[in-house]
C-alpha positions in Angstrom: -6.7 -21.4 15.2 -7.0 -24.6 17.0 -7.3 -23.2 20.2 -10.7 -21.4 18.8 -12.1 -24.6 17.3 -11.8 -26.3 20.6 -13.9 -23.7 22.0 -16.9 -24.0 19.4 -19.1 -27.1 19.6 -21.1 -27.7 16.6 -19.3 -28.3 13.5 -21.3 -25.9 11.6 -20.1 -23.2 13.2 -16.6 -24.6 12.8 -16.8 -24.2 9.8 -18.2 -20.6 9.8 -15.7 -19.7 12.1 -12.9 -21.2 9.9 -14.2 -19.0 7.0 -14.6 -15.2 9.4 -10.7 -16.5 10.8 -9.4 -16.9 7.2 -11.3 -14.0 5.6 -11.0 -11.2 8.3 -7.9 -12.3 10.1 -5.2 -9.3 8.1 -8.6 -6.5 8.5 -8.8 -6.5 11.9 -5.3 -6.4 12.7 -5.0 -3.8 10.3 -7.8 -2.1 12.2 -6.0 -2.4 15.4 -2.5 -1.6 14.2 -4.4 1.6 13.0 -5.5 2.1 16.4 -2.7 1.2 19.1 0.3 1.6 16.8 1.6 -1.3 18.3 2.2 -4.9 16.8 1.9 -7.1 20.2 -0.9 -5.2 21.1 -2.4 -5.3 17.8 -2.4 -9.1 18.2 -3.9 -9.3 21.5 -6.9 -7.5 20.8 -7.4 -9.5 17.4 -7.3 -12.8 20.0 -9.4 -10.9 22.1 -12.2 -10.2 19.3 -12.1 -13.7 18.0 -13.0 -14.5 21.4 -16.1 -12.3 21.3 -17.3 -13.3 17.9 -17.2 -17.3 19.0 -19.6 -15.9 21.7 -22.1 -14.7 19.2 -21.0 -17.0 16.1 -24.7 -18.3 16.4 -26.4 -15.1 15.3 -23.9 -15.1 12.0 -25.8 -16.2 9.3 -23.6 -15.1 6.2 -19.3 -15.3 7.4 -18.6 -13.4 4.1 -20.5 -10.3 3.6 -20.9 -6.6 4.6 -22.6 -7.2 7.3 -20.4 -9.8 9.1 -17.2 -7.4 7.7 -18.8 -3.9 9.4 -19.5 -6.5 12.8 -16.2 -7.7 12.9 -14.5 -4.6 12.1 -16.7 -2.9 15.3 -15.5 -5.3 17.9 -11.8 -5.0 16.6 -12.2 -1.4 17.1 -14.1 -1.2 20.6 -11.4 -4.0 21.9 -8.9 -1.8 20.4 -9.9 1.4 21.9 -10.9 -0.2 25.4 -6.9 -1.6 25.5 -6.0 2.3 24.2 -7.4 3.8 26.9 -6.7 1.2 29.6 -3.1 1.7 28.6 -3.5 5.6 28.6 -4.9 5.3 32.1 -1.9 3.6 33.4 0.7 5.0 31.6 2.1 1.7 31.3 3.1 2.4 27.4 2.9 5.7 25.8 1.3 5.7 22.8 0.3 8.3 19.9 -2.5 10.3 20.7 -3.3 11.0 17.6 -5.0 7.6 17.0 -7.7 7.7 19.5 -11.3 7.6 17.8 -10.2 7.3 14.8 -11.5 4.7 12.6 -11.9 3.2 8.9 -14.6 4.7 7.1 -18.1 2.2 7.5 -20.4 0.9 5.0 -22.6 4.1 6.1 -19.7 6.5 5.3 -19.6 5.1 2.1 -22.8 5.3 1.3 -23.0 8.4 2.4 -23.4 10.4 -1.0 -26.4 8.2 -1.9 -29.6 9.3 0.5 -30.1 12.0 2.9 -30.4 8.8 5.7 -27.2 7.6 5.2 -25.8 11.0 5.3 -27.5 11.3 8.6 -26.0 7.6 10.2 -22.4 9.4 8.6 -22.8 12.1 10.8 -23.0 10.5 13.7 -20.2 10.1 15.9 -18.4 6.7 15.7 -19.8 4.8 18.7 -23.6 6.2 18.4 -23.4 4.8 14.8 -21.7 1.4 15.5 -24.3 1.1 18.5 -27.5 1.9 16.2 -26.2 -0.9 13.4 -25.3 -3.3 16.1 -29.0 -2.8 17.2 -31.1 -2.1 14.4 -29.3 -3.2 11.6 -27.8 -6.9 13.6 -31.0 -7.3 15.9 -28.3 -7.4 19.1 -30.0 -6.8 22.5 -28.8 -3.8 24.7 -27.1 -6.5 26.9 -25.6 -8.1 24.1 -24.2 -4.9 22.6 -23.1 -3.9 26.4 -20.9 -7.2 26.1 -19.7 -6.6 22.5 -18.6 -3.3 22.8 -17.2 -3.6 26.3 -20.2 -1.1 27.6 -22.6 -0.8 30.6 -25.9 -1.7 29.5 -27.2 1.5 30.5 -24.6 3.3 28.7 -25.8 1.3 25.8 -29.7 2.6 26.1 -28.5 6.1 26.8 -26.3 5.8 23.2 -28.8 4.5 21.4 -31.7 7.7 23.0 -28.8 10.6 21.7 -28.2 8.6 18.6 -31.8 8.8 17.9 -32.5 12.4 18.5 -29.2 13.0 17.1 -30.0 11.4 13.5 -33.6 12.9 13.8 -32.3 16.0 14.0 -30.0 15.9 11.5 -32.6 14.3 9.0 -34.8 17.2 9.9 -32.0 19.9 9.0 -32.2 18.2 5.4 -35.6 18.3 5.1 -35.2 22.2 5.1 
């Protein structure tokens, strides 16, 4: 943890910093355990994310809440998946297949039962879904979320369109 602290200035976000490490440290490498079936891996992409979340530990108001726990638990798994597939590309160490887009259910999976919106956001596939909270929901910019989830900003507009007609859709269907 030292190593992190040496790379955040203010001590105010130290301290926030401190408090995501000590909270979320056993979730995310649960989350990426999940993912790559692999411990060393595992590890390296939960370095890896606290890497990303000291580049955006400004725009974290709140270190413990569902909103900083559904953040943290999307970089975990777009650093996991990225490594996943990097891995699967070069063959370099075979993993199960099996674990590949799959993912622990999300605050809007939970909520799911509650309104026909949140049905709607559950329906959506796992990286339109994690794209619309990181915009709507965190206030991220397209380039930010492109850096985040490891993305081409463009990929990120065109997510965001289908996610969009994609939820309207599906709200419509309900309507009828």
């Amino acid at each position: 943890m030292i190593v992190y602290l040496s790379l955040i200035q203010s001590d105010a976000d130290k301290t926030t910093f401190e408090v995501i490490y000590h909270t979320y440290k056993n979730l995310m490498f649960y989350v990426a355990q999940r993912i790559l079936n692999n411990e060393h891996d595992a590890e390296d992409v939960v370095h890896q994310s606290f890497l990303k979340i000291i580049d955006i530990l400004e725009k974290i108001d709140e270190p413990v809440c569902h909103k900083t726990r559904s953040l943290v638990v999307i970089i975990v798994e777009r650093t996991a998946l990225d490594l996943y597939r990097k891995r699967k590309r070069s063959q370099a160490v075979p993993l199960d297949e099996g674990y590949e887009g799959l993912s622990m259910p999300t605050q809007a999976e939970n909520m799911a039962q509650e309104d026909s919106f949140a049905r709607a956001m559950a329906a959506l596939p796992t990286r339109q879904r994690q794209v619309l909270l990181l915009k709507y929901d965190w206030g991220y910019s397209n380039r930010e979320i492109a850096a985040l989830l490891s993305m081409e900003e463009a990929n990120v507009r065109k997510t965001i369109q289908r996610a969009k007609e994609a939820l309207a859709a599906a709200l419509r269907e309900q309507e009828v």
